[in-house]
C-alpha positions in Angstrom: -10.5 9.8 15.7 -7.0 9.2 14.7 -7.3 5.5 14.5 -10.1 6.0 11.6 -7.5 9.0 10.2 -4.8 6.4 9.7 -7.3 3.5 8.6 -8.6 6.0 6.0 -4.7 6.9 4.7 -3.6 3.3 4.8 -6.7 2.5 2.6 -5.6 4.6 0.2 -1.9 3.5 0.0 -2.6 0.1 0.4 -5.7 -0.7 -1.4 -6.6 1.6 -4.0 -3.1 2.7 -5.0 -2.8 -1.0 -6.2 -6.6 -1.0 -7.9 -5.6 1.3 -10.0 -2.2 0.7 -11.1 -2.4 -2.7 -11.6 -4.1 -2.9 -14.9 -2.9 -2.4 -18.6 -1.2 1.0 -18.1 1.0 -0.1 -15.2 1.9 -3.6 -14.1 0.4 -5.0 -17.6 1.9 -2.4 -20.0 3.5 -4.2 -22.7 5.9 -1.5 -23.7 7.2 -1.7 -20.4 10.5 -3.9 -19.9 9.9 -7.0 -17.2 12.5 -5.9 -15.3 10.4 -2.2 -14.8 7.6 -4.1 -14.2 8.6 -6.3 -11.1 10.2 -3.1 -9.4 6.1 -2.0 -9.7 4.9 -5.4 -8.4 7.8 -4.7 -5.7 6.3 -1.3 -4.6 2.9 -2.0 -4.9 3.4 -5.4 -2.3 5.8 -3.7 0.3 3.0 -0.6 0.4 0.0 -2.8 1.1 2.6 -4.9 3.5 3.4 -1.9 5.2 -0.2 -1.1 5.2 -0.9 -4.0 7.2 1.3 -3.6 9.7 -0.3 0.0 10.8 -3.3 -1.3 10.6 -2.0 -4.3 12.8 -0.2 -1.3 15.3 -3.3 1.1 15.5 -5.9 -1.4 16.2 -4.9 -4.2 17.9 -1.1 -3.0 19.4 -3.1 0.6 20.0 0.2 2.4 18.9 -1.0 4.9 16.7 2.4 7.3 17.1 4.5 4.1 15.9 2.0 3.1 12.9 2.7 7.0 11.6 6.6 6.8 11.8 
């Protein structure tokens, strides 16, 4: 059960945080400066990296306590 608790959470982060901010409002908004912009870019890759990596620990390490630190 907790291995589908985490999967669920790191979905979320990882996957459908970036959906929906990377679009016109966020990462494409023109009134934003570039600079603002690539800090975005910046968060939204090391969440979905970090995503990965849980994933990676729960299902194939099985370390579920290290993937929620």
């Amino acid at each position: 059960m907790k291995k589908y608790i985490i999967t669920f959470s790191v979905f979320l982060y990882a996957l459908v945080v970036p959906y929906l901010e990377i679009n016109i409002t966020h990462v494409f908004n023109p009134d934003w400066t570039p600079h603002v912009r690539i800090h975005e870019v910046w968060q939204l890759i090391t969440n979905s990296s970090i995503g990965v990596l849980c994933l990676w620990l729960v299902w194939s390490k099985k370390k579920q306590k290290s993937a929620l630190f």
